[in-house]
N, C-alpha and C positions, 0 to 999 in steps of 0.2 A: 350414802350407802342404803343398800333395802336386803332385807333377806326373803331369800325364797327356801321353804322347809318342803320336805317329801321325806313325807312321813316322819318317823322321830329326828332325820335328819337337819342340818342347817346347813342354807348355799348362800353366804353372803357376794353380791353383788356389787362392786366398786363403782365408782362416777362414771370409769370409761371402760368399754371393751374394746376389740380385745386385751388380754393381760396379761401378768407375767406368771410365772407358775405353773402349776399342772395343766391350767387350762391353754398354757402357750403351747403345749402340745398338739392341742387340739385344732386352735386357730392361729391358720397363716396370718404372721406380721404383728404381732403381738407384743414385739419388742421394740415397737412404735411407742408405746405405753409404758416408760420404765417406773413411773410414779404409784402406778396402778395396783393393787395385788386384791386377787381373790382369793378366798380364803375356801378347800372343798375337800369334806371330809373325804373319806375313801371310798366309803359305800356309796356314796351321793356321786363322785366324778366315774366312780363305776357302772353308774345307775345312766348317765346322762352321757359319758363315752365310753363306750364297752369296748374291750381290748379288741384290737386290729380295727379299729376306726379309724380312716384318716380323712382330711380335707380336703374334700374336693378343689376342683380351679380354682382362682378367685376368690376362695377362701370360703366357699358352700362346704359343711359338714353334713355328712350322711351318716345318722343312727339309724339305731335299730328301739323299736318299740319297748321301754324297758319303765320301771319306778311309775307306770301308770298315767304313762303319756307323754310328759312334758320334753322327751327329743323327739316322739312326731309333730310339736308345736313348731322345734327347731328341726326340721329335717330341710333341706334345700336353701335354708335360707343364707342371704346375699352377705359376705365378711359389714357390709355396710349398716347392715341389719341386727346383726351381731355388736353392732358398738353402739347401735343406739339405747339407750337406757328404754324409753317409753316402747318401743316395739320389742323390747325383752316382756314387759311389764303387761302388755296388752296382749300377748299371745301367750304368756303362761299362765295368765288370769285364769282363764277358764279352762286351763288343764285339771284331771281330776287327781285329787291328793297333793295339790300345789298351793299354799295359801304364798300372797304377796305382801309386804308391807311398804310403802311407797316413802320416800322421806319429805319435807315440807320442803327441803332446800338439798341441790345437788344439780350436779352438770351432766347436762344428755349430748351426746355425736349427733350432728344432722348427717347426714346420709352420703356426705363429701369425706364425713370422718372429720368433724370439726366439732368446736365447740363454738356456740352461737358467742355472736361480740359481747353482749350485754352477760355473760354467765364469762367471760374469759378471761384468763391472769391477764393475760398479756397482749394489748388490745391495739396499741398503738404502733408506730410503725417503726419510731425509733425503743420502744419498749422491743419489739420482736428482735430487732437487729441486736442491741444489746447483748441476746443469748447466744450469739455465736462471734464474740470478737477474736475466738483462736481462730475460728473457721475461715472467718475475715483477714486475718493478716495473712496466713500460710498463702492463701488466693494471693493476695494484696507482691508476696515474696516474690508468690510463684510468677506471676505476670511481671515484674519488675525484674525477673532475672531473661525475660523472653527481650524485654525493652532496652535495659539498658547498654547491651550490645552495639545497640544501632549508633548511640554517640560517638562509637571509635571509628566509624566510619562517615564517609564522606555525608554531609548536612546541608542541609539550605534551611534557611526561616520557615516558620509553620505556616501551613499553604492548605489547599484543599485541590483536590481532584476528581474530577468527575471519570469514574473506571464503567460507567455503562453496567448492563446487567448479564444478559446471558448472550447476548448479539457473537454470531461469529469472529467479530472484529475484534474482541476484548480481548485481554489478555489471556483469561485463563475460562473461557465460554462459559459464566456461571459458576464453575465451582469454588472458586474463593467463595464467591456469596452463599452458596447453601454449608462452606464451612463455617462461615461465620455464624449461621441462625444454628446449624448445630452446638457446637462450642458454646454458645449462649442456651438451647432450652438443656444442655448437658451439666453445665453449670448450676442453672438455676436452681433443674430437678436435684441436683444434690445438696444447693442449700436447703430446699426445701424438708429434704430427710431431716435434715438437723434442725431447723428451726421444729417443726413438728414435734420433733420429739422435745424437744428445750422449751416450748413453749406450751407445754401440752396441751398438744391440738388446736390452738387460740385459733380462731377465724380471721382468713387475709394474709397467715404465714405463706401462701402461695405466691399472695400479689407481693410480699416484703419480697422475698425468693425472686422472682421475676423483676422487681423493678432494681432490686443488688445487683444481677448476672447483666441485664441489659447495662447500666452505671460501669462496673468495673469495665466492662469491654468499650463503653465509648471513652473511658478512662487512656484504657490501653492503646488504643485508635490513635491518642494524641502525638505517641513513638511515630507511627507512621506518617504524620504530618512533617515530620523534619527531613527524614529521608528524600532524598534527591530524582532518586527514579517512582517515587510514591508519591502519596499524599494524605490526607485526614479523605477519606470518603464516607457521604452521608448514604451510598447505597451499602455501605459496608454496615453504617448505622440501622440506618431499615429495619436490613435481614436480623442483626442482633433482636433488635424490638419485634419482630418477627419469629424470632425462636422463645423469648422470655413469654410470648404472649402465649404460646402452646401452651407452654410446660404449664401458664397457670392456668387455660383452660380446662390439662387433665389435670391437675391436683386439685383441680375448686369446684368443678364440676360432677356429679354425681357417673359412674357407670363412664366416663371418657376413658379413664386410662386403663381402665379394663378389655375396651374396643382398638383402639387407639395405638400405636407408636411411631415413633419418628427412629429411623434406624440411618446406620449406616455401616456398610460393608466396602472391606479393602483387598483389592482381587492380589496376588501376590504377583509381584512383575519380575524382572531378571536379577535382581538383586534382591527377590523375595520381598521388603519393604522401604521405599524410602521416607526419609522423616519429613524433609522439607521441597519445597520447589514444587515444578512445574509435575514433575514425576510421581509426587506425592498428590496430587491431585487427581492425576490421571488412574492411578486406583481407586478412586474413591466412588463409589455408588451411593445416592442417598432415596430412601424411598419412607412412605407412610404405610404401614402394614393396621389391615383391616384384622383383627386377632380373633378368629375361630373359639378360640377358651373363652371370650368373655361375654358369649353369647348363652344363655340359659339353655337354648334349646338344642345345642350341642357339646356342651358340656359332657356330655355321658358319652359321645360318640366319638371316633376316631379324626374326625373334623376339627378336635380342638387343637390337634397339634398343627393344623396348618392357617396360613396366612395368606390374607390377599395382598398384592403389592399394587402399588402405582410408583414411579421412581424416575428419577432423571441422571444422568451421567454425560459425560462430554470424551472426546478421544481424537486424536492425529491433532491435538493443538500444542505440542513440543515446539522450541524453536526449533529444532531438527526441521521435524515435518514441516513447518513452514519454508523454509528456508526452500526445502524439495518441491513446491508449488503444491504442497498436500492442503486441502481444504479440510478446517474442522469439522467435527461431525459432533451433534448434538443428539441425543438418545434418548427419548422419552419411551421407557418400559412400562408393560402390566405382566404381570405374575403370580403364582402362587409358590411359596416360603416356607420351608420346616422351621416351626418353631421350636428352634432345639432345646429355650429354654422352658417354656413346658413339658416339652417331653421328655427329658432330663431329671427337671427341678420343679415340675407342678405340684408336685402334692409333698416334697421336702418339708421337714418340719427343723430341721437342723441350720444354725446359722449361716454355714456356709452356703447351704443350696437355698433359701432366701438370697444371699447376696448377688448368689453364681445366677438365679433367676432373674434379677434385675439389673444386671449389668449385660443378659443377653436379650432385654427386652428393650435394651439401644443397641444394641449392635446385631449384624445377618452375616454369619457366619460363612465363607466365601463355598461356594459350589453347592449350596441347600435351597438353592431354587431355581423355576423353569418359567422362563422370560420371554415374551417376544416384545420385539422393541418396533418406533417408527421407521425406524432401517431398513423391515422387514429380516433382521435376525432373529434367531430361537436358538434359544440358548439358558445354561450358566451363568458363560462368562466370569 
């Protein structure tokens, strides 16, 4: 702990920010941190967030000059910034009216929002797993009720197959493969919410996160090695290893998932959505959106609610179409994307519009963007 006082006030400062409390008001994602609590008088959270302040994008708070400085220390700064102990510690130092008292021992956020290994509960990999074995078997349920279906149907010995990648020839031109590395960094990134929190913050919950999501899916892969028109595929494997590996390069890397996402959007077809098959594929868009918000220098501007796209999709490979001598067609799009969930839910301080935020920063909600593709179409779609 350290406290920082302003004036006859006291602002104690916990091991991690953000935290829970009045100050979760203030900063987005706070309840990341359930272990945490600061402790702020009234005059003091009055002095330091004055009523109608909210958080900027990405978790930037914007004050107003008040208690003699120490929220122009913190004005612009990065939700990242905000959780580190020592860049709280070095930039209020020399605020005027602010003394620090630093403790000899305590855990600082590196700039990923981690705790370093050597300062961390929970360091190891079966140590992290540990904290989530409800989270583990619900998954463990849930795949196991997708698998055990296929036994009552027709079977052959466990086999492998080679399904090709995006080639016209394939079954389904690529998009089983970008479902699967979806499905996998989708997976991963929500273990990862919960180890995070369950571990608080320990360094490498990302890699535990990713190397679980990738495990369970080649787990699951082994159903489709029996099946008779399938097989176990190692491109199938890939892409998984392939999505697990995203997710942890934005959660472990600084400033990624802030720029960064992996989306995917489902156009509504004559049945409005189908679950499974070939038709369910054939709505599926998947694209990497370059995210306007998490760029500083537009932050303030109406740029933050848009996104760049780059994307790929496939279409006319039904067996219908086939059957009619239709040749597949393969779609690599570039675009710009309403971020609906910034512009919605950026500056939400309420649990819901957190979750309603990152649940729309995997998914492109259908007709909020303008496309042109190698087709030469422009479009929706």
């Amino acid at each position: 702990m350290r406290t920082v006082s302003c004036g006859a006030a006291v602002l104690t400062l916990a091991a991690c920010l953000p935290v829970t409390g009045a100050w979760a008001e203030a900063v987005d994602g706070a309840e990341a941190f359930p272990e945490t609590e600061l402790a702020v008088p009234a005059q003091v959270m009055a002095a330091l967030v004055p009523a109608g302040t909210s958080p900027r994008p990405s978790g930037c708070i914007a004050l107003e000059p008040t208690c003699d400085g120490p929220d122009a220390a913190l004005a612009g700064w990065d939700l990242a910034d905000l959780r580190n102990q020592d860049v709280v510690a070095e930039n209020l130092a020399g605020s005027p009216g602010l003394s620090i008292e630093k403790p000899e021992t305590g855990s600082s956020l590196d700039r990923s929002g981690h705790v370093p290994r050597d300062e961390a509960r929970y360091r190891g990999f079966f140590q992290q797993a540990g904290t989530i074995k409800t989270e583990l078997a619900i998954l463990a349920v849930y795949m196991g009720a997708q698998s055990v279906p296929k036994l009552f149907k027709e079977t052959r010995p466990f086999h492998f197959k080679d399904e090709g990648w995006f080639g016209k020839d394939t079954a389904n031109v690529g998009m089983d493969k970008l479902t699967h590395a979806f499905n996998t960094y989708l997976i991963a990134n929500i273990l990862h919410a919960r180890l995070h929190r369950n571990t608080e913050a320990s360094t490498g919950d990302a890699l535990t996160a990713g190397v679980l999501a990738a495990g369970f899916m080649a787990i699951n892969e082994i159903s489709d090695g029996i099946e008779a028109d399938s097989g176990y595929s190692m491109q199938d494997i890939a892409m998984n290893v392939t999505g697990a590996a995203f997710s942890v390069l934005r959660n472990a890397v600084p400033g990624v998932k802030e720029k960064l996402a992996f989306k995917i959007e489902i156009m509504p077809n004559k049945s409005i959505y189908s679950h499974v098959g070939k038709k369910h594929y054939a709505q599926q868009r998947f694209m990497l959106s370059i995210k306007g918000a998490g760029f500083a220098g537009l932050r303030e501007t109406p740029l933050r609610y848009l996104d760049l796209q780059v994307g790929y999709y496939a279409s006319d490979f039904l067996n219908s179409d086939r059957a009619k001598g239709i040749e597949p067609k393969r779609h690599l799009f570039f675009g710009v994307g309403l971020n609906v969930g910034e512009l919605l839910f950026g500056e939400s301080r309420s649990r819901f519009g957190r979750a309603a935020h990152s649940v729309l920063d995997h998914v492109q909600l259908p007709y909020t963007s303008l496309r042109v593709d190698t087709a030469g179409e422009f479009g929706h779609w």
